[in-house]
C-alpha positions, -999 to 999 in steps of 0.1 A, spaced: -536 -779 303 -573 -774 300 -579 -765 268 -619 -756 273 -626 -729 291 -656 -730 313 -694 -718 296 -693 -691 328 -660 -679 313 -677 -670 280 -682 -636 266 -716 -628 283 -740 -597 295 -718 -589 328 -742 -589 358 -719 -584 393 -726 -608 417 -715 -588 446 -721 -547 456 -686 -533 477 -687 -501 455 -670 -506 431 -671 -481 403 -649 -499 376 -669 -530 365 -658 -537 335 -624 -525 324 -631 -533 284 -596 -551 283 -588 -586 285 -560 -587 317 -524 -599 304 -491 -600 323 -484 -569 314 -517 -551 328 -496 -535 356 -458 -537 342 -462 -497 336 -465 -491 367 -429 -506 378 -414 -471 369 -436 -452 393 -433 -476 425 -398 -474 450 -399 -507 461 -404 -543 446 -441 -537 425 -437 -568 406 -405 -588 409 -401 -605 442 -376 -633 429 -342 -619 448 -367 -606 480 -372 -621 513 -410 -633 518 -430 -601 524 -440 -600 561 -482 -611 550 -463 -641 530 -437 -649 558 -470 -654 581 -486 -681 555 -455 -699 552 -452 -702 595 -485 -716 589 -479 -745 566 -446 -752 581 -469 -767 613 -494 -775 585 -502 -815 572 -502 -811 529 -488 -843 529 -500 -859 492 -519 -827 483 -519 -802 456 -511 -767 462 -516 -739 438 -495 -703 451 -510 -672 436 -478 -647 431 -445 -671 430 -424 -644 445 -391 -660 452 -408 -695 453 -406 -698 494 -440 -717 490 -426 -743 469 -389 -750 486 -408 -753 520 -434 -778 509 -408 -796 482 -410 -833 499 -439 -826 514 -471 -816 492 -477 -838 460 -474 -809 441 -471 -774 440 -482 -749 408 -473 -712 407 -481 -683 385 -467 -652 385 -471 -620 360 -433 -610 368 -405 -627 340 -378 -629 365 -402 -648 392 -410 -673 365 -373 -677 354 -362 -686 390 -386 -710 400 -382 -726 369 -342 -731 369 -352 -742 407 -350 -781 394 -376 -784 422 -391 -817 418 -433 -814 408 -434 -778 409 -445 -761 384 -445 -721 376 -466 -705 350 -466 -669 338 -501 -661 335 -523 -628 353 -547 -646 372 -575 -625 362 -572 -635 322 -586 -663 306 -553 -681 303 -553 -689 337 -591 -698 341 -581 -724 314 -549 -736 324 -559 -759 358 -582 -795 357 -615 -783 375 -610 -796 413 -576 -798 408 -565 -782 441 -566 -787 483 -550 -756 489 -545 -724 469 -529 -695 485 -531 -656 475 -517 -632 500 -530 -601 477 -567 -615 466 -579 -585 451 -548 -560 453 -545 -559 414 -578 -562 404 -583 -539 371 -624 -546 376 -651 -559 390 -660 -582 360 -624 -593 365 -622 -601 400 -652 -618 400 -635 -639 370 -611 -648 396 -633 -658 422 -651 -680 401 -618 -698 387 -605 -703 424 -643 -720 432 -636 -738 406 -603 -748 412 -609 -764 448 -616 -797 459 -648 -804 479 -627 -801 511 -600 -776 500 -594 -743 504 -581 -707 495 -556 -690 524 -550 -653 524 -540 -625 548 -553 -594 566 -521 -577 553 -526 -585 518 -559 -575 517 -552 -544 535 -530 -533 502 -539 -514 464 -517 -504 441 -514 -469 441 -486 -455 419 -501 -434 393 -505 -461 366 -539 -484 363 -543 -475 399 -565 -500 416 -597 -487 435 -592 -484 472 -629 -501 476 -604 -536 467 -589 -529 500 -606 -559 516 -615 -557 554 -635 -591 572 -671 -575 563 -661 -568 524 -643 -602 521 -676 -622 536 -697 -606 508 -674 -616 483 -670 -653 490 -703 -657 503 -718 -645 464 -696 -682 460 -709 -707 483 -676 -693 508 -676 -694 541 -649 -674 556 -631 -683 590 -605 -657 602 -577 -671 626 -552 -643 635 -544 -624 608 -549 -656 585 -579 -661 566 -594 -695 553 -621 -694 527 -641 -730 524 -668 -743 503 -702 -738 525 -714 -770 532 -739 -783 503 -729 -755 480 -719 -762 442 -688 -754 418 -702 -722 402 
């Protein structure tokens, strides 16, 4: 674990980097794993806990992707651990794969998994915890289906961002889905805004506030370091 957190992580004068219209910038609340458990009660189907579920059908696509895809010897981090499909499809293949999940039961089956060199951590990945738990540049690939589906905030989000710039290799990159992106929790409790349901245009400005390019293939999105730009 990486003890330090990063200077840009410090409490600071929040200046957004980015304009989508959002009207939440700063929720006044530091993000734990239980930011959105209240909300379990409200929602019919799965909000949180995806450990006995089939792949959604946005994380089903990702995972035809890197079946055909060469991770051999890389590092993988997977954003939302689900029922750990990301790690028993690469297990043997990838160097390594890291999870995190805000759901108990997620993190209690892909740890009894025995999986060899994967690793699942319970951390939201808007809180500090998680901007300090990864070696800077520790990662080729890192995939989120839901990139800003359960953001609380814009100072939050763009906490996010900046951990996952952080996070990536010179060469690596962060995978999503038009699906994901299409979807905001909506049940009554901490609903998120529906200006963090992403289209193309919306997810451009975002990465490009961090050096991202954005190349859409399909449904599949790939966001990569723009040529010549620095780890914010």
């Amino acid at each position: 674990m990486n003890e330090s957190i990063p200077q840009s992580h410090a409490a600071t004068t929040f200046r957004p980097r980015f304009d989508i219209g959002a009207q939440r910038i700063d929720c006044g609340r530091e993000p734990d794993v239980a930011t959105h458990h209240a909300a379990d009660q409200f929602a019919s189907w799965p909000l949180l806990d995806y450990s006995d579920c089939d792949p959604t059908e946005d994380q089903a696509a990702i995972n035809r992707w890197l079946t055909g895809a060469d991770l051999g010897g890389r590092d993988v981090l997977h954003v939302g651990t689900g029922n750990s499909s990301v790690a028993r499809l690469l297990a043997g293949k990838a160097r390594r794969v890291e999870s995190v999940t805000v759901a108990h039961n997620e993190w209690q089956h892909g740890s009894r998994l025995g999986l060899p060199d994967y690793g699942v951590h319970l951390l939201n990945k808007h809180s500090l915890a998680f901007a300090g738990r990864f070696e800077p540049a520790a990662f080729d690939c890192i995939l989120d289906n839901n990139l800003a589906s359960f953001a609380c905030c814009q100072r939050h989000l763009e906490r996010y961002f900046e951990t996952l710039v952080r996070l990536l290799r010179p060469d690596g990159f962060v995978l999503t889905h038009w699906l994901g992106m299409q979807w905001t929790l909506d049940v009554g409790v901490d609903d998120v805004e529906p200006v963090w349901r992403l289209d193309a245009g919306k997810l451009r400005a975002i990465a490009s506030a961090y050096g991202l390019s954005v190349d859409r293939q399909d449904e599949l999105f790939f966001l990569r370091r723009t040529r010549g730009a620095e780890r914010t």
